[in-house]
Each structure stands twice: as structure tokens, then as C-alpha cells.
PQR file with spaces between the fields and no chain letter, atoms N, CA, C, O and H, PARSE charges and radii, in Angstrom:
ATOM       1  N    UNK     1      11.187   15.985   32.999 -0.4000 1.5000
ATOM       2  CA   UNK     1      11.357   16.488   31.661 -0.0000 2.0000
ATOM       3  C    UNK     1      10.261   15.907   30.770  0.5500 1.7000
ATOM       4  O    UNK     1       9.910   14.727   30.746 -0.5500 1.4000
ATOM       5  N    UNK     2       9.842   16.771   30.146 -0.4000 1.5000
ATOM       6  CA   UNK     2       8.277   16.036   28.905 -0.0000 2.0000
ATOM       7  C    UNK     2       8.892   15.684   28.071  0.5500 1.7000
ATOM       8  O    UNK     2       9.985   16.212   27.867 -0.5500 1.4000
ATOM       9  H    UNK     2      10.127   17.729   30.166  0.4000 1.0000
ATOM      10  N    UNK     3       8.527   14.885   27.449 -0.4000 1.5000
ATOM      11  CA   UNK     3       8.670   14.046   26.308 -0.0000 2.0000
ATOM      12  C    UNK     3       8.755   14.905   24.643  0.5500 1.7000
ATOM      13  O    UNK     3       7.847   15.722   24.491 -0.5500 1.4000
ATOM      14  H    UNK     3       7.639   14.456   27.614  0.4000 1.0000
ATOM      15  N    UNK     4       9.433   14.811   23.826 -0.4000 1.5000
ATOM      16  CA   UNK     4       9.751   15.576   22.962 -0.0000 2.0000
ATOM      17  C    UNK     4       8.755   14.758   21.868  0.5500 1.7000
ATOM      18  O    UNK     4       8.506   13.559   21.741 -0.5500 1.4000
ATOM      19  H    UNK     4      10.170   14.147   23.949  0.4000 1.0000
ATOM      20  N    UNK     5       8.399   15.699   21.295 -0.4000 1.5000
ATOM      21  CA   UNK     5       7.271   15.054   20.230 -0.0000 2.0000
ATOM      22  C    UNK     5       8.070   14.442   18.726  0.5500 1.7000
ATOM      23  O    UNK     5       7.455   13.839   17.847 -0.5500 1.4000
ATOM      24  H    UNK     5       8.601   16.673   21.399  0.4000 1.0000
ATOM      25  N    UNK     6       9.316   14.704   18.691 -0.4000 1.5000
ATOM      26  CA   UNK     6      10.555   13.507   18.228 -0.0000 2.0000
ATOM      27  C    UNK     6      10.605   11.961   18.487  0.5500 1.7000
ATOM      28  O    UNK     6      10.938   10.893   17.975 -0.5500 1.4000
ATOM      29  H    UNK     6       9.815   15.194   19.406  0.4000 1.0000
ATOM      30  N    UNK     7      10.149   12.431   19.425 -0.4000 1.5000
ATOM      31  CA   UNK     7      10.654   10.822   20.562 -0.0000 2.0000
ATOM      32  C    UNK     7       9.082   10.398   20.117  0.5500 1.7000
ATOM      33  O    UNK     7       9.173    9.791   19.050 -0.5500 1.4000
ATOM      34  H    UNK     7       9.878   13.299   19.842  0.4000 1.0000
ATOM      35  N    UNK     8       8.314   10.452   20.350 -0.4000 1.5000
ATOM      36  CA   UNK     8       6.574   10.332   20.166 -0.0000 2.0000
ATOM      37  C    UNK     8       6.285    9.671   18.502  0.5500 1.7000
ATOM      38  O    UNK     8       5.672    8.680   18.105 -0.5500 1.4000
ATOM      39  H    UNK     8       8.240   10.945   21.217  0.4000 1.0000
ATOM      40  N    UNK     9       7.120   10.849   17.749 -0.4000 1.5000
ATOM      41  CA   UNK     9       7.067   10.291   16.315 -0.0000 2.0000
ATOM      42  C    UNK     9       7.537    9.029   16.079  0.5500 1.7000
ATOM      43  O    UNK     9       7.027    8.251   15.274 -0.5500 1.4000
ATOM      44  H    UNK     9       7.618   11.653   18.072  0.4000 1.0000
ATOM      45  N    UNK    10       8.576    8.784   16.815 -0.4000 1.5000
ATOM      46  CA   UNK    10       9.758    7.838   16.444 -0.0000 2.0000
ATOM      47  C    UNK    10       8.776    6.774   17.117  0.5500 1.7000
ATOM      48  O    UNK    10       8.370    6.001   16.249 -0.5500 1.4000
ATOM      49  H    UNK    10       8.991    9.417   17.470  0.4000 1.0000
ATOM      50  N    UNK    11       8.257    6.480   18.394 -0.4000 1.5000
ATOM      51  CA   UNK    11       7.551    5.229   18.820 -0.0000 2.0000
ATOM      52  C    UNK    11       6.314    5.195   17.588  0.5500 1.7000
ATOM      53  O    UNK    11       6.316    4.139   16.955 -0.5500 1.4000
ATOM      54  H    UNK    11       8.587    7.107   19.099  0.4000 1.0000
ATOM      55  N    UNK    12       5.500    5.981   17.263 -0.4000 1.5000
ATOM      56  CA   UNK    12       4.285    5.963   16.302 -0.0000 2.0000
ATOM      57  C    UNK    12       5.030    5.046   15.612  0.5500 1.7000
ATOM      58  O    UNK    12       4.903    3.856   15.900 -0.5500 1.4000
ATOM      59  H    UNK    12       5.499    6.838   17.777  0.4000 1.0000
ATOM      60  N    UNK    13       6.109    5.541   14.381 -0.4000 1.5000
ATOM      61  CA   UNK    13       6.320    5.255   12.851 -0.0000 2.0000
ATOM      62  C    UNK    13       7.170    3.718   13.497  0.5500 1.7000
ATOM      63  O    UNK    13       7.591    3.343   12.403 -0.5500 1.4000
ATOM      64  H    UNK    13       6.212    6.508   14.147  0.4000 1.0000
ATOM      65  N    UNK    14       7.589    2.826   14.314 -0.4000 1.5000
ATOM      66  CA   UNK    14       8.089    1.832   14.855 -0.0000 2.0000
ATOM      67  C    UNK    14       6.649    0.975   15.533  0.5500 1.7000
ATOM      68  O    UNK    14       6.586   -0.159   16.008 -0.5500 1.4000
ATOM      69  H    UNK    14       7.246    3.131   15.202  0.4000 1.0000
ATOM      70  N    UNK    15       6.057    1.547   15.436 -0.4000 1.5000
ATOM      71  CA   UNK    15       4.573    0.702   15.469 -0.0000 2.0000
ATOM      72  C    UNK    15       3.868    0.471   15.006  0.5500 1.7000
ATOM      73  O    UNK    15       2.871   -0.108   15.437 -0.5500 1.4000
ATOM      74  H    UNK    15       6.108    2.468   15.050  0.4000 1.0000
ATOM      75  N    UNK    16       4.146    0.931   13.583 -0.4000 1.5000
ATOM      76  CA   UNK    16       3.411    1.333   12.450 -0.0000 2.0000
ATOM      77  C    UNK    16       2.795   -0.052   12.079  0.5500 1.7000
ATOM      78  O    UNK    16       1.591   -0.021   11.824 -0.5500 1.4000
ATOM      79  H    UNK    16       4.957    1.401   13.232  0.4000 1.0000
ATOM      80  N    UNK    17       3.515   -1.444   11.996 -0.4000 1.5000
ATOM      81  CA   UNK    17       3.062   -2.627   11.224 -0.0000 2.0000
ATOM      82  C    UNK    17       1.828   -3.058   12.301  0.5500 1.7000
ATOM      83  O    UNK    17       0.986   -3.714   11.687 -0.5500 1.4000
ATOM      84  H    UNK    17       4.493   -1.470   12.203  0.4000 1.0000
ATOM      85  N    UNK    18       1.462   -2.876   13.771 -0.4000 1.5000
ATOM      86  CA   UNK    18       0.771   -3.161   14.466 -0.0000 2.0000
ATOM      87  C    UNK    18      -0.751   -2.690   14.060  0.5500 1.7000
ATOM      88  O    UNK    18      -1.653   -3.302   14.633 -0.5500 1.4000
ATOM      89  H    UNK    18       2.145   -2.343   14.269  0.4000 1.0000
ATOM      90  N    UNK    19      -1.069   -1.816   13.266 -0.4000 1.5000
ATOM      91  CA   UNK    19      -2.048   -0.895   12.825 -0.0000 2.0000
ATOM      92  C    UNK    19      -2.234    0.239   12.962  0.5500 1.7000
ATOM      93  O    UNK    19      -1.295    1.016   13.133 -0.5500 1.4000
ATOM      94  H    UNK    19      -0.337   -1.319   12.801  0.4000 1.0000
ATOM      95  N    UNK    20      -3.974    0.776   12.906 -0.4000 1.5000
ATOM      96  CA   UNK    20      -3.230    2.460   12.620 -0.0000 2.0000
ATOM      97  C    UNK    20      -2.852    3.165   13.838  0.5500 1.7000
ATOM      98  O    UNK    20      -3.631    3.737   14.601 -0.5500 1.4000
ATOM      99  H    UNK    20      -4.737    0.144   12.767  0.4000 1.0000
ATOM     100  N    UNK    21      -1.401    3.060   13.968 -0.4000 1.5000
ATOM     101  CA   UNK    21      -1.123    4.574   15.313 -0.0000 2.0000
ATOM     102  C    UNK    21      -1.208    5.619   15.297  0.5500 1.7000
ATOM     103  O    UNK    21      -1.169    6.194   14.209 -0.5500 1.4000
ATOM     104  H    UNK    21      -0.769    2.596   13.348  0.4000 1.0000
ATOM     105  N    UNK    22      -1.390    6.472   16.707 -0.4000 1.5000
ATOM     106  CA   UNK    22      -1.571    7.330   16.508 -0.0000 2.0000
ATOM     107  C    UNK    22      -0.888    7.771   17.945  0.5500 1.7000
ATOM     108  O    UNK    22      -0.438    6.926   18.719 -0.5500 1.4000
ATOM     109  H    UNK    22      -1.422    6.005   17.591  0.4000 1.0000
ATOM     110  N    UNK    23      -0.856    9.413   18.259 -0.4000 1.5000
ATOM     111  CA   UNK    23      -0.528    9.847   19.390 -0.0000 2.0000
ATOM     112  C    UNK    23      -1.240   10.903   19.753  0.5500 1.7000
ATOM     113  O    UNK    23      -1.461   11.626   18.782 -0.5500 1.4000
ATOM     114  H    UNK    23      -1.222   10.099   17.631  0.4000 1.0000
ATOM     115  N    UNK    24      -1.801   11.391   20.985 -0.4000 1.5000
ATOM     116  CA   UNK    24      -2.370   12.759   21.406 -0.0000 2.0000
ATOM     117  C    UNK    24      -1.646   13.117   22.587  0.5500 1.7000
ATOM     118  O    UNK    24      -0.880   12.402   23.233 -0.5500 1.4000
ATOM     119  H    UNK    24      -1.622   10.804   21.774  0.4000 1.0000
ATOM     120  N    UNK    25      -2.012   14.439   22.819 -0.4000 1.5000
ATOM     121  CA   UNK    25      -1.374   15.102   24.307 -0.0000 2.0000
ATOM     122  C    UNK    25      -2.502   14.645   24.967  0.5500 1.7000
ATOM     123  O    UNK    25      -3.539   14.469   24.328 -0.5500 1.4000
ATOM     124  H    UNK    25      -2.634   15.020   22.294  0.4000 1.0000
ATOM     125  N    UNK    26      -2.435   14.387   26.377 -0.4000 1.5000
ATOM     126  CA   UNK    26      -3.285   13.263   27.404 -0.0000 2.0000
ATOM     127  C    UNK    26      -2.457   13.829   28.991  0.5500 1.7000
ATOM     128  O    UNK    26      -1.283   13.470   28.906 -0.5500 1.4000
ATOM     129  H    UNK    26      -1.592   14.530   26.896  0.4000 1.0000
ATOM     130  N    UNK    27      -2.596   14.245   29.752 -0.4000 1.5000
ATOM     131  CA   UNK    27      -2.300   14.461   30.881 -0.0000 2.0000
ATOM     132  C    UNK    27      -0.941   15.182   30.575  0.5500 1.7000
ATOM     133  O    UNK    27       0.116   14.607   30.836 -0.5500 1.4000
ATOM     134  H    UNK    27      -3.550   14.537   29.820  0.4000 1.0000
ATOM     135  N    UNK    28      -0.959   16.358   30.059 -0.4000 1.5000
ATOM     136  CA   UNK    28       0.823   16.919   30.092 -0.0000 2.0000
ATOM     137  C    UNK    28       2.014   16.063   28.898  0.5500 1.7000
ATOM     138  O    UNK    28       3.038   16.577   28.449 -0.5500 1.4000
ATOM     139  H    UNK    28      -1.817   16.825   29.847  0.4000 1.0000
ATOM     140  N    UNK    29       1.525   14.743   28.613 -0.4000 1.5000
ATOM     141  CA   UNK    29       2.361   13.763   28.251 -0.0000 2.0000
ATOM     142  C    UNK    29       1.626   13.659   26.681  0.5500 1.7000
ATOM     143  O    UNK    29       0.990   14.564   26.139 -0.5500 1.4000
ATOM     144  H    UNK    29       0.693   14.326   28.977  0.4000 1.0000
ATOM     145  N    UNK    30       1.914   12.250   26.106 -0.4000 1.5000
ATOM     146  CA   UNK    30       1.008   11.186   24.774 -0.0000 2.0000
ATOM     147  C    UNK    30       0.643   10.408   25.426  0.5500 1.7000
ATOM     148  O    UNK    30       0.965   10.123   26.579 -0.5500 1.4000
ATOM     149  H    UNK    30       2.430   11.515   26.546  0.4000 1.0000
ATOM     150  N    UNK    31      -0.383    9.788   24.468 -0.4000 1.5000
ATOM     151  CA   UNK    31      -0.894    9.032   24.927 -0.0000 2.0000
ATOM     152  C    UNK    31      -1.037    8.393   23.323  0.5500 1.7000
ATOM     153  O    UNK    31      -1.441    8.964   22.310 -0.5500 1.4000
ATOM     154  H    UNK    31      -0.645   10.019   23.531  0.4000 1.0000
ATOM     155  N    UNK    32      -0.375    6.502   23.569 -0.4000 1.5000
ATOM     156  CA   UNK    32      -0.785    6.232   22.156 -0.0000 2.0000
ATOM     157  C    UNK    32      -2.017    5.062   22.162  0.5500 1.7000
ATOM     158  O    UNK    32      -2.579    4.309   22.958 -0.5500 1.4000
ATOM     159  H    UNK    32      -0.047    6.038   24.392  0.4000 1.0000
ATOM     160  N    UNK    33      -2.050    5.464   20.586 -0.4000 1.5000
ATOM     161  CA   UNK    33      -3.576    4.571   20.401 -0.0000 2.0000
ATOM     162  C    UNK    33      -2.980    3.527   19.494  0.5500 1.7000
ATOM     163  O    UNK    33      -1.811    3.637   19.124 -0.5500 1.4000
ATOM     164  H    UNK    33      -1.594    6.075   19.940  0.4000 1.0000
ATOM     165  N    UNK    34      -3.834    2.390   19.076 -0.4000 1.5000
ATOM     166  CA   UNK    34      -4.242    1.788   18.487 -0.0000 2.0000
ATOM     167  C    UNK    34      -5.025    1.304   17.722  0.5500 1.7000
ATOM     168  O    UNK    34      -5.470    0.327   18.325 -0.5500 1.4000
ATOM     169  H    UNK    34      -4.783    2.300   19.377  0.4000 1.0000
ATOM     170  N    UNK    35      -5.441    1.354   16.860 -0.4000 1.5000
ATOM     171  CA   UNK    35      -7.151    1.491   16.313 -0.0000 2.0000
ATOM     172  C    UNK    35      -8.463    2.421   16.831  0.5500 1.7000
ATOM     173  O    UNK    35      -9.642    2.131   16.628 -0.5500 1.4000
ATOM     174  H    UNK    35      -5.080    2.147   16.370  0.4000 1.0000
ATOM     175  N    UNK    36      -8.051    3.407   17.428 -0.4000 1.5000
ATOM     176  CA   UNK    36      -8.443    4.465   18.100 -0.0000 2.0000
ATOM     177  C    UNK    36      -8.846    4.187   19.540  0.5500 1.7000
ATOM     178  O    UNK    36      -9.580    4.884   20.241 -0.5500 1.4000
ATOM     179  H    UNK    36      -7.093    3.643   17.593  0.4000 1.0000
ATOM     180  N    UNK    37      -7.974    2.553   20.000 -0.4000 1.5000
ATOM     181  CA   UNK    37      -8.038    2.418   21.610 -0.0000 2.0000
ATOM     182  C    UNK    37      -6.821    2.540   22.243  0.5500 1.7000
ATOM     183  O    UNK    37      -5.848    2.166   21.587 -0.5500 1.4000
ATOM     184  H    UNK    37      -7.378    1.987   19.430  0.4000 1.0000
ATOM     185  N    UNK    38      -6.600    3.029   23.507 -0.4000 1.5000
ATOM     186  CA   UNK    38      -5.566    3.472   23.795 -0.0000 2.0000
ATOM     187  C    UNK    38      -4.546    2.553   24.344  0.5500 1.7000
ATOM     188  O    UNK    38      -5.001    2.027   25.360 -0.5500 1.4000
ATOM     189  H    UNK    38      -7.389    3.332   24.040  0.4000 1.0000
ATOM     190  N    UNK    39      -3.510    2.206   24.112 -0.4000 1.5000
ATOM     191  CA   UNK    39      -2.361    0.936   24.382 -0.0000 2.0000
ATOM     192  C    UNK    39      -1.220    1.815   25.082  0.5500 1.7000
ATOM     193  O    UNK    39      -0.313    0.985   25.121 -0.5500 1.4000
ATOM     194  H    UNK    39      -3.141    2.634   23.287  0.4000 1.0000
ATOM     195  N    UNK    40      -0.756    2.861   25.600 -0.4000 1.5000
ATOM     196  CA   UNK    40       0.123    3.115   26.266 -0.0000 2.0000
ATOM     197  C    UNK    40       0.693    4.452   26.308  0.5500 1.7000
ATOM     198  O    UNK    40       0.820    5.268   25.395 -0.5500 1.4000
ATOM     199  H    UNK    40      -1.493    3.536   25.569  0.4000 1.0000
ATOM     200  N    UNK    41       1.033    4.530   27.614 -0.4000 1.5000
ATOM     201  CA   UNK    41       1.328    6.351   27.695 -0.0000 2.0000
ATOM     202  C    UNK    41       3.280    6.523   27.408  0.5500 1.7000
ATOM     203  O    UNK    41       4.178    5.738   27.712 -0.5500 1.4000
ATOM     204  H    UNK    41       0.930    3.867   28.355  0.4000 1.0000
ATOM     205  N    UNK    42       3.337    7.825   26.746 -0.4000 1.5000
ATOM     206  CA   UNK    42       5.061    8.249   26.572 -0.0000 2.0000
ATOM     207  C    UNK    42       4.819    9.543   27.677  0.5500 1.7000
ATOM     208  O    UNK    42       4.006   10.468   27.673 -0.5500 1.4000
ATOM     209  H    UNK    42       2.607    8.462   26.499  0.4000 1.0000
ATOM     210  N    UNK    43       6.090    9.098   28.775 -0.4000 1.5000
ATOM     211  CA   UNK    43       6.033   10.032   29.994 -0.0000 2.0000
ATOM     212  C    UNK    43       7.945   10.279   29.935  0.5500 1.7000
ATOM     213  O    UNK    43       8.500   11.003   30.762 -0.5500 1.4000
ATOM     214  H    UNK    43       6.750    8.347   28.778  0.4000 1.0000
């Protein structure tokens, strides 16, 4: 089952104090960033 872009929002705005997040589509899935480097995939 893919990941609902609900669920995607909800990790972004809960990471928010870490700096600027962000999320893209990346292999079917997200993929999140960090200061525009990438720290971890939502599968």
C-alpha cells in the first residue's frame, strides 16, 4: 500500500523544528529532505 500524502504531511510539519523540510515523490514513495539533503524515505 503507498503512502498517503496525509501521512507525508504529518511527518514534514513534526519535523519542522529540525529545519527546512521538505518531501518529494522518489521511487513510487517520499522521500524527505533536510536542508535540501535527503534524511529518509516514507514507504
Amino acid at each position: 500500500m503507498a503512502s498517503s500524502q496525509e501521512f507525508v504531511d504529518f511527518v514534514v510539519e513534526q519535523m519542522g523544528g529540525a529545519g527546512t523540510i521538505s518531501a518529494r515523490k522518489m521511487f513510487g514513495e517520499y522521500g524527505v529532505y533536510c536542508d535540501g539533503k535527503l534524511i529518509g524515505l516514507v514507504c
